[in-house]
BAGUVO-914758 format. One record per atom (N, C-alpha, C): residue in one letter; x, y, z. Coordinates in steps of 0.1 Angstrom, whole numbers, plus 5000, padded with zeros to 4 digits. Layout:
REM residues N
AXYZ ...
//
This chain:
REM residues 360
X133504157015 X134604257014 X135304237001 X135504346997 X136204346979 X137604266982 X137804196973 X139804096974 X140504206974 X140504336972 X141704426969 X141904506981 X141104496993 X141104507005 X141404417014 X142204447023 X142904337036 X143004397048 X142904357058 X143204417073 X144004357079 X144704477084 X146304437093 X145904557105 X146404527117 X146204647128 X147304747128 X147004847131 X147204967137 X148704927143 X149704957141 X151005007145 X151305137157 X152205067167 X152405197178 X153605287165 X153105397161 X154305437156 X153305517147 X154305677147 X153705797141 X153205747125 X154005707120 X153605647105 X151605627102 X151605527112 X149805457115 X149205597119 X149405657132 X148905747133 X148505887124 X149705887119 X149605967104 X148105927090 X148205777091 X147005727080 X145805707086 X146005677101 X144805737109 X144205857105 X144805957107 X144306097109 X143906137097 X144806087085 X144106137069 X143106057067 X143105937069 X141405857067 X140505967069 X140406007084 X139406057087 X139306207080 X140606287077 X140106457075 X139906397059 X140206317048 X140206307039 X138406277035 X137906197047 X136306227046 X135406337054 X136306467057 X135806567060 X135506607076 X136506497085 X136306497102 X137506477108 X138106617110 X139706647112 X140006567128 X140906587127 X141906517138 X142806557142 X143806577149 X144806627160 X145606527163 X147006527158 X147606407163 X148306377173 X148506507181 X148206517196 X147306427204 X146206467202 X145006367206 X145306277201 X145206197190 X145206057185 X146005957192 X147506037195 X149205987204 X148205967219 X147806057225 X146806057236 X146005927240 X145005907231 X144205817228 X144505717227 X145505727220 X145805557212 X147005507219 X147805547219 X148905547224 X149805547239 X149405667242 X149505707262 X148505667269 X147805587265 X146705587279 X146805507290 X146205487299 X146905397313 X147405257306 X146605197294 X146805067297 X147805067285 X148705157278 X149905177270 X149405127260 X148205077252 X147905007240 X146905007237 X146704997228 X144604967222 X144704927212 X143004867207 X143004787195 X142504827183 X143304897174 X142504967162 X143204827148 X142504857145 X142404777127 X142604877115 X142904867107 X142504957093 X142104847086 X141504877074 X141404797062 X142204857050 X142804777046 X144104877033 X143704827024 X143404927012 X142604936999 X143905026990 X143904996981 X144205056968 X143105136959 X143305266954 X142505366950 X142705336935 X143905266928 X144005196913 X145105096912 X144405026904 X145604906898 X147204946901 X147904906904 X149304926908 X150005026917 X148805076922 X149005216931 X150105116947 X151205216944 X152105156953 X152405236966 X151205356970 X150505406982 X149705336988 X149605297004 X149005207012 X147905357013 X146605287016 X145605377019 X144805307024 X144105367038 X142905337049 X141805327042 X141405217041 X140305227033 X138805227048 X139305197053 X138605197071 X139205167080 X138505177094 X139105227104 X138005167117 X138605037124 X137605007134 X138305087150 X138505137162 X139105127172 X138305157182 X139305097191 X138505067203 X139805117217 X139505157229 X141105197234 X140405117247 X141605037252 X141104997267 X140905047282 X140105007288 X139705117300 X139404977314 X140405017322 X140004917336 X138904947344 X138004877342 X137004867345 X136804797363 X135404817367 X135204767377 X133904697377 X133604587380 X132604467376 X131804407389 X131304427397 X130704397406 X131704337418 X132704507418 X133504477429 X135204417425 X135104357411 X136504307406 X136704367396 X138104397392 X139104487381 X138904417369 X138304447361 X138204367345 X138504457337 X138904417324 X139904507314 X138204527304 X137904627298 X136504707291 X137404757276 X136904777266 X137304897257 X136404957256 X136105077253 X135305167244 X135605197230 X134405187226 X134705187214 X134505337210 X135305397202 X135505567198 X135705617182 X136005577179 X136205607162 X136005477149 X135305527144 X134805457128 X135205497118 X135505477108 X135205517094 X135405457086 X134605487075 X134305397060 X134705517048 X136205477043 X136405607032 X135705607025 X135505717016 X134105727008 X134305636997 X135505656992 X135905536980 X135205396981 X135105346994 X135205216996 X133905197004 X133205277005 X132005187008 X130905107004 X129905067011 X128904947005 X129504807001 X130804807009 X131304647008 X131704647021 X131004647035 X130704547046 X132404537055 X132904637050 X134204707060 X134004677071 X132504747079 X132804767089 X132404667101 X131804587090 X131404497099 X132904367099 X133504367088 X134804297085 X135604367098 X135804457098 X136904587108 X136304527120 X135504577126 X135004497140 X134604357141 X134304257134 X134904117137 X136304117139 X137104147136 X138504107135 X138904177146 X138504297150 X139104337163 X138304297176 X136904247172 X136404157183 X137104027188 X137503947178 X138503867179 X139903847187 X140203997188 X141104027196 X141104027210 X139804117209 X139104137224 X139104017231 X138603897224 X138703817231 X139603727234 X140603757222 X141803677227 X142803727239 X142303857239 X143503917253 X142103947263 X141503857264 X140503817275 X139903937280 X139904047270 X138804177271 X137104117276 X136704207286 X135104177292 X133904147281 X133904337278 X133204397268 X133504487264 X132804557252 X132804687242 X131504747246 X132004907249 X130605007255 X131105117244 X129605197243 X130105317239 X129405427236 X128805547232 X128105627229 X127605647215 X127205507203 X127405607189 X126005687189 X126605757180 X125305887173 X124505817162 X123705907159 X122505867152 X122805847137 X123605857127 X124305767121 X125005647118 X125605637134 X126205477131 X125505397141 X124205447149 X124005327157 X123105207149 X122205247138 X121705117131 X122705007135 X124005067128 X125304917122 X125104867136 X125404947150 X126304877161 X125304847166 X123604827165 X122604777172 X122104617162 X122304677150 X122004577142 X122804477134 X123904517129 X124804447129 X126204387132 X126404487147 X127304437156 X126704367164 X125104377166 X124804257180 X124704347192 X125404467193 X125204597207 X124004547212 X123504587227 X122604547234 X122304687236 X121304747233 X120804867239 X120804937256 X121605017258 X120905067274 X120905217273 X120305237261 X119805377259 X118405417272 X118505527273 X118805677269 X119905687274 X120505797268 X121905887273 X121305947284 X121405977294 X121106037310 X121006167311 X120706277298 X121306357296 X120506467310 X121306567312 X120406637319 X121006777320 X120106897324 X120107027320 X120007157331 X120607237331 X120507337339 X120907487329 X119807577329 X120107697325 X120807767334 X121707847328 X122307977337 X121808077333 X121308097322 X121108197315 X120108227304 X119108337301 X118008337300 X118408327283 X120008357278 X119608387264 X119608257253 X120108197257 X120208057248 X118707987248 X117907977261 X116807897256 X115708007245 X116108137251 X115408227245 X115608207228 X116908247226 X117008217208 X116508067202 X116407987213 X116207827203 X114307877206 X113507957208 X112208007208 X111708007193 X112908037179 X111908077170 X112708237167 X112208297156 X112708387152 X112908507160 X111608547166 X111608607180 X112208627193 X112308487195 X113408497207 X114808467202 X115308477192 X116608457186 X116608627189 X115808737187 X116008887187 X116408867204 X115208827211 X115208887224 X116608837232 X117108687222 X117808657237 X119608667230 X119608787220 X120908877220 X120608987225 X119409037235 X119509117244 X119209097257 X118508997260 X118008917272 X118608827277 X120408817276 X120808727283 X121308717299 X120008707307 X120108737317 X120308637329 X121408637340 X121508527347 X120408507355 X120208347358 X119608287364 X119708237379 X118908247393 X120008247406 X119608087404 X121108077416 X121507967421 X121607957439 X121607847435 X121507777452 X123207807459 X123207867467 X124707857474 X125307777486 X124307707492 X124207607499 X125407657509 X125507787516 X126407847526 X126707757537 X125607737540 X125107657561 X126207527555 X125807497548 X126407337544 X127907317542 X128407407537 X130207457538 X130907487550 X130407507556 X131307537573 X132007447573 X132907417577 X134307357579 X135207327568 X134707347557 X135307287542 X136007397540 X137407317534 X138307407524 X138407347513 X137907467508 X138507417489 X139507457483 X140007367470 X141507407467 X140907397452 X141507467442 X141607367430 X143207267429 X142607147415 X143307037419 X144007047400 X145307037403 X146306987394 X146506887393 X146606757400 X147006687396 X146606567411 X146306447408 X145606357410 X146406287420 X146106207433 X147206127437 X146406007443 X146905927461 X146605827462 X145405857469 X144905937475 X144206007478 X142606017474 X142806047462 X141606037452 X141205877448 X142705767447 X142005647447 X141305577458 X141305627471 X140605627484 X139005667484 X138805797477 X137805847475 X136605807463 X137305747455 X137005647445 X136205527450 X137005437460 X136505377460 X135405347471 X135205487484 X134005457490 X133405507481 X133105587471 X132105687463 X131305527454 X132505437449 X132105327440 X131505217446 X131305217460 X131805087465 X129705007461 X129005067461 X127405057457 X127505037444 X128105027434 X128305057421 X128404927415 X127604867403 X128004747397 X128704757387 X129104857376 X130104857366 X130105007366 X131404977361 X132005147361 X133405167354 X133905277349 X135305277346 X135805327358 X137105277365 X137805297374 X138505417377 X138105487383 X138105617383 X139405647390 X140405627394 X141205627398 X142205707393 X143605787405 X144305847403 X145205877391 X145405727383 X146105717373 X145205767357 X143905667359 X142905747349 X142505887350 X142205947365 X142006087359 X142906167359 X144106107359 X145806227355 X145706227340 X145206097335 X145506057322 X144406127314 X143006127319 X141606167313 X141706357315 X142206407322 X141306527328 X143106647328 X144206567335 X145206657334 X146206667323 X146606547315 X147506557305 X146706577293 X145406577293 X144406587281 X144806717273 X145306677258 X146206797248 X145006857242 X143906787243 X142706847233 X141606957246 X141706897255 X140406957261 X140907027276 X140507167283 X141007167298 X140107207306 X140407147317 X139207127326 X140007187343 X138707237350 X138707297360 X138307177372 X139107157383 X138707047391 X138907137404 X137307127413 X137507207425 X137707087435 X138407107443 X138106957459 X137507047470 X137406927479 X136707007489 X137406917499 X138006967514 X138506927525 X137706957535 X137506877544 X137306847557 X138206767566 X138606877576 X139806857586 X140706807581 X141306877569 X142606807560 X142206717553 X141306607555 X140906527550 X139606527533 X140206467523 X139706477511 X137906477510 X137406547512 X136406487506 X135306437493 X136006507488 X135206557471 X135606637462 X134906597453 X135606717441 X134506717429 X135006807419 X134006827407 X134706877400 X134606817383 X135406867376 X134206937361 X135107047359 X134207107344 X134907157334 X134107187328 X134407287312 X133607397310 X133907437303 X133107567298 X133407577283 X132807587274 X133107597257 X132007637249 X132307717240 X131307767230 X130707647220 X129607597219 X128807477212 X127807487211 X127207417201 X125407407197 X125007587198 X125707667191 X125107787193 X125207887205 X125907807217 X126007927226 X126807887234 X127407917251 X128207907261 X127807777264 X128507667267 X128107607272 X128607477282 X128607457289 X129107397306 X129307267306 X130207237311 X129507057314 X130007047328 X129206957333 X130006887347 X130406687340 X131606747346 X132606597340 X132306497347 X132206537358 X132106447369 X131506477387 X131006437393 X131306467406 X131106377420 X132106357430 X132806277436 X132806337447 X132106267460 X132006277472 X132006137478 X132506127493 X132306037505 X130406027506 X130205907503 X129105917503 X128305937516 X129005947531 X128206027540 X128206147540 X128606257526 X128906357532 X128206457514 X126806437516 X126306467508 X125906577502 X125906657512 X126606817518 X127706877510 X128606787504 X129606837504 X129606837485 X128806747483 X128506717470 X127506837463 X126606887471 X125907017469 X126507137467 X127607157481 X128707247477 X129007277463 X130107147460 X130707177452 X130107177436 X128807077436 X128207157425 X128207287421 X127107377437 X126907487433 X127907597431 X129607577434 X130607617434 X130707637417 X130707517413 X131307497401 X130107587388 X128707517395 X127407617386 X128007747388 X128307817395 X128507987401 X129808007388 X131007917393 X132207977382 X131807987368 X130707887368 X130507867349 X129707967345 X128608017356 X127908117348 X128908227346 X129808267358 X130508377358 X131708387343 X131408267341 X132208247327 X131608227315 X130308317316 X129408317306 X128408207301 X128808077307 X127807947303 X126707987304 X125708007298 X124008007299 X123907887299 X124207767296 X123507647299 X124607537305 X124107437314 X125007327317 X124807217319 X125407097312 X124506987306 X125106867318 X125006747319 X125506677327 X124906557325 X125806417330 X125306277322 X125106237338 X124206137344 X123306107352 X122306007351 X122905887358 X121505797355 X120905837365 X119505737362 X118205787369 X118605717389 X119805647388 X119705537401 X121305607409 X122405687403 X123205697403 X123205787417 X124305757430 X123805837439 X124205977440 X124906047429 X124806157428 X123606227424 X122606157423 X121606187412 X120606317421 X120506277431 X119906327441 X120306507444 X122206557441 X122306607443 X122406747430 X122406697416 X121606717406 X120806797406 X119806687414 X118006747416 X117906867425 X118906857433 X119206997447 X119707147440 X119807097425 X120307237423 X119707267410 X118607217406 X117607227396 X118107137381 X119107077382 X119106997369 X117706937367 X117406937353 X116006827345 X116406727335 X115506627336 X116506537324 X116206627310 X116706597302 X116706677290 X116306617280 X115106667277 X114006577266 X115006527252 X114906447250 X115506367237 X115406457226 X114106507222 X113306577210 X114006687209 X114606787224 X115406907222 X116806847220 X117606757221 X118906747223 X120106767214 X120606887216 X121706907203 X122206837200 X122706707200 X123206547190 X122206457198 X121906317185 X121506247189 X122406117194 X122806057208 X123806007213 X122805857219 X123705727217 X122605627220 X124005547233 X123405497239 X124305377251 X124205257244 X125205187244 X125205047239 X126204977248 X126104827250 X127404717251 X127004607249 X128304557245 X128404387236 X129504317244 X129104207247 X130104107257 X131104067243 X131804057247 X133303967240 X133603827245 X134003877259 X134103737265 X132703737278 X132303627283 X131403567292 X132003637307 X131403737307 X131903807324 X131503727334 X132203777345 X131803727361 X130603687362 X129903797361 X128203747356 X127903927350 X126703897344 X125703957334 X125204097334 X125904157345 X125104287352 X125904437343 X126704397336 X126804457321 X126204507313 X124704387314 X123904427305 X122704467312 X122804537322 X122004617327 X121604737335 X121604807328 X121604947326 X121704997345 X121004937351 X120704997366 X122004987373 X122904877366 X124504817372 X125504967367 X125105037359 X126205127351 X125905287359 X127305327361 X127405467363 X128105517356 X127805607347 X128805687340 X128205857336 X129105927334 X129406067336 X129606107319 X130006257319 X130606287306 X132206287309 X132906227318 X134106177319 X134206037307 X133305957305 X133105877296 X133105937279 X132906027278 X132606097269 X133706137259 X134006147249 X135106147239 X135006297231 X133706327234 X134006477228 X133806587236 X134206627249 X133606707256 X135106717265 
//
């Protein structure tokens, strides 16, 4: 690391957030300081651990400047049954000034350090095909790639244009819907509501849905008020589903223009695991509103063991070949501290959704 660089952490206070946010648009990847306050700042567990590294641009320059940027925000986690504190790791950067002097490997030692001194588990996280060399090879990350990705068309005109010059003509006239499953017989007694706002309820539902589950983020009332309803960047549609007043499930989405065309996600989806019925519903509920909102396509994160997986498959999701995938997205985690035991680092232990997901 060059001597005219030093690292000090990230400050709660608009000031940090301010050199946060220029680090990054000054190398050409804007930010929202909305979001950042969000992230960094409000989240359930009121703190996270970011680093800068502070560089000088010339001899006597009496302007502090981000010369990089390690962070990571913390997420309560659930560990084979017990509440352990996780971060994810979410934002990098190496200013252009200052690279090829080993920042970022300096920036994440020192906030690994941390992790471990406030008795953090592990670090998980999704990088892309740019920065995963560093966090496979010189962070030590444990691979549990592939991303889970998985796919459902609504709509005939998006696969059509990724055909090639030809079907780029046909499918600005061929964008035609695709049927869906409406799973009617299976809805009798259910009422659905949409859902504003999260309560104890949902942490009930949480945890027979989790209770099979070896790691996971804690899905609970307080994280998805915090993930899904106060969220200043992103808004999302959450249908529930009741049976005799009683909660049974829910599904939450998006809809947004990306990679070229309409396009969907399911965030999540949460049922009583005897009531698997109800999980079909509300898929096909939520498929119906997104095409009606123009999504031609709708992507969704799904491991191969996860027991939603099943219901996925009931309404034609496919995993979604690597080779076609609009970003290249990799799974990783790195222990900090020595967990309960080891089932962290294996992939079959983990459930996670695009509620995990930082851009969507």
């Amino acid at each position: 690391m060059s001597k005219d660089v030093t690292i000090r952490s990230m400050q709660s206070k608009e000031d940090d957030l301010f050199l946060f946010k220029n680090c990054f648009e000054v190398n050409g990847s804007k930010r929202d300081m909305d979001h950042l306050r969000w992230q960094y700042l409000d989240n359930p567990e009121g703190h996270s651990f970011v680093d800068f590294a502070i560089g000088e641009t010339q001899p006597g320059s009496q302007h502090e400047v981000v010369a990089g940027i390690y962070a990571v925000f913390p997420v309560q986690f659930s560990i084979g049954g017990r509440n352990r504190l996780g971060v994810q790791s979410i934002d990098t950067m190496t200013d252009y000034r200052f690279r090829r002097q080993g920042l970022f490997r300096e920036l994440a030692g020192s906030v690994n350090r941390r992790l471990a001194d406030e008795g953090v588990q592990f670090v998980y996280g999704f990088p892309n095909g740019s920065s995963a060399y560093c966090f496979f090879n010189h962070l030590k990350w444990q691979r549990l790639d592939p991303v889970p990705f998985l796919v459902r068309p609504l709509r005939t005109g998006l696969v059509l244009r990724k055909l090639g010059p030809a079907g780029k003509i046909l499918g600005k006239f061929l964008n035609l819907p695709l049927p869906l499953r409406r799973f009617r017989r299976l809805s009798h007694g259910a009422v659905f509501e949409t859902v504003t706002w999260f309560d104890e309820e949902y942490d009930r539902l949480w945890a027979q849905f989790s209770k099979d589950i070896g790691v996971s983020v804690r899905r609970d009332s307080s994280y998805l008020n915090w993930r899904i309803c106060n969220n200043p960047r992103f808004s999302y549609i959450t249908i529930a589903a009741r049976l005799n007043g009683e909660l049974a499930g829910f599904v939450t989405y998006r809809v947004v223009n990306k990679h070229g065309g309409r396009i969907g996600y399911i965030m999540d989806l949460v049922y009583r695991p005897e009531l698997p019925d109800i999980g079909k519903v509300l898929l096909s509920k939520a498929l119906r509103s997104m095409r009606n909102d123009g999504a031609e396509l709708v992507l969704a994160w799904c491991l191969e063991h996860s027991l939603n997986r099943s219901i996925f498959k009931s309404s034609f999701f496919m995993p979604f070949p690597e080779s076609l995938r609009p970003v290249e997205l990799h799974f990783g985690v790195r222990k900090v501290n020595k967990p309960d035991s080891d089932i962290v680092s294996q992939r079959s232990e983990w459930y996670i959704s695009y509620l995990d997901s930082d851009t969507v």
